[in-house]
C-alpha positions in Angstrom: 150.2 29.0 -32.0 152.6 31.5 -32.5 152.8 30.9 -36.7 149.1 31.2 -36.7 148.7 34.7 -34.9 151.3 36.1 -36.9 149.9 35.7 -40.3 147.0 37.7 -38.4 149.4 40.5 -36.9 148.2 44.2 -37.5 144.8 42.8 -38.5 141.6 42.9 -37.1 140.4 39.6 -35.0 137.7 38.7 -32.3 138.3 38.0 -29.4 136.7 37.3 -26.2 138.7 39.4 -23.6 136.3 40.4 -21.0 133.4 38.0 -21.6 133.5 34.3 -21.9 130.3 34.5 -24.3 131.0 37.7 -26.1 133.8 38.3 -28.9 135.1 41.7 -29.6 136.5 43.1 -32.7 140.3 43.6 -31.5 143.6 44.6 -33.8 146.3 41.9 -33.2 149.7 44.2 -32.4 151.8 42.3 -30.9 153.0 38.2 -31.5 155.6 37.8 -29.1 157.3 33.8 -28.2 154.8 33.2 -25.0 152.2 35.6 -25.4 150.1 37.9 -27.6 148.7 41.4 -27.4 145.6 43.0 -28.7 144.3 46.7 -28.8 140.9 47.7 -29.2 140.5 50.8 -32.1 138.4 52.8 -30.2 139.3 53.1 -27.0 143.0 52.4 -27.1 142.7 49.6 -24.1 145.5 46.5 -24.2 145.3 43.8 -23.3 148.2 40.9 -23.2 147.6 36.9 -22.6 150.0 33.6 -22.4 149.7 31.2 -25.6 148.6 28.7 -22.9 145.0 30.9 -21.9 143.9 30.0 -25.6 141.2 27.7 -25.6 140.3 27.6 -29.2 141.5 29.0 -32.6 138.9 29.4 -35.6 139.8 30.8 -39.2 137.4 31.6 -41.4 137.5 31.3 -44.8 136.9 34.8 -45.5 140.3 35.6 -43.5 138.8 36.3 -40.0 140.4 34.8 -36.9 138.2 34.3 -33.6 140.1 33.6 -30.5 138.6 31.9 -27.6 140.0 32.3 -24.2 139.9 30.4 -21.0 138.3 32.7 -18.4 138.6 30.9 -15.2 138.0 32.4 -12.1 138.7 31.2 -8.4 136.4 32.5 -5.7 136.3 32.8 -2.0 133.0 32.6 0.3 132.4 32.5 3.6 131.1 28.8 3.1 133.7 27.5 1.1 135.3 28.4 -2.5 134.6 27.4 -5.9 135.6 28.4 -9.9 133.5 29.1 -12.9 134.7 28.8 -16.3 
């Protein structure tokens, strides 16, 4: 993964960071051996993620690069427990 993202580093790439559904535009800053880091433009929020939460890589061929995540979540009722993905 790690020769992919870099040919993307200090570029701007989507991302789904805080919804499973939604893709954000994100600059790529940092391609480090496990992980990866993104920062949006705007608001100046970073955000860093394990190789192994990607679920899905897409290039375009106009030179875009979508990332999709793995956003699972483990939750705890007072019936039971259960995950979403």
């Amino acid at each position: 993964m790690k020769p992919i993202l870099e040919r993307y580093k200090e570029k701007t790439i989507f991302i789904n960071v805080n919804d499973p559904i939604r893709t954000d535009e994100m600059t790529l800053f940092l391609v480090g051996d496990d992980y990866f880091g993104v920062v949006d433009s705007d608001s100046g929020f970073r955000a860093y993620f394990p190789y192994t939460t990607i679920l899905g890589v897409y290039e375009g061929m106009n030179g875009t690069l979508q990332i999709n995540l793995n956003h699972f979540v483990l939750y705890k009722g007072s019936t039971g427990f259960g995950f979403s993905f």
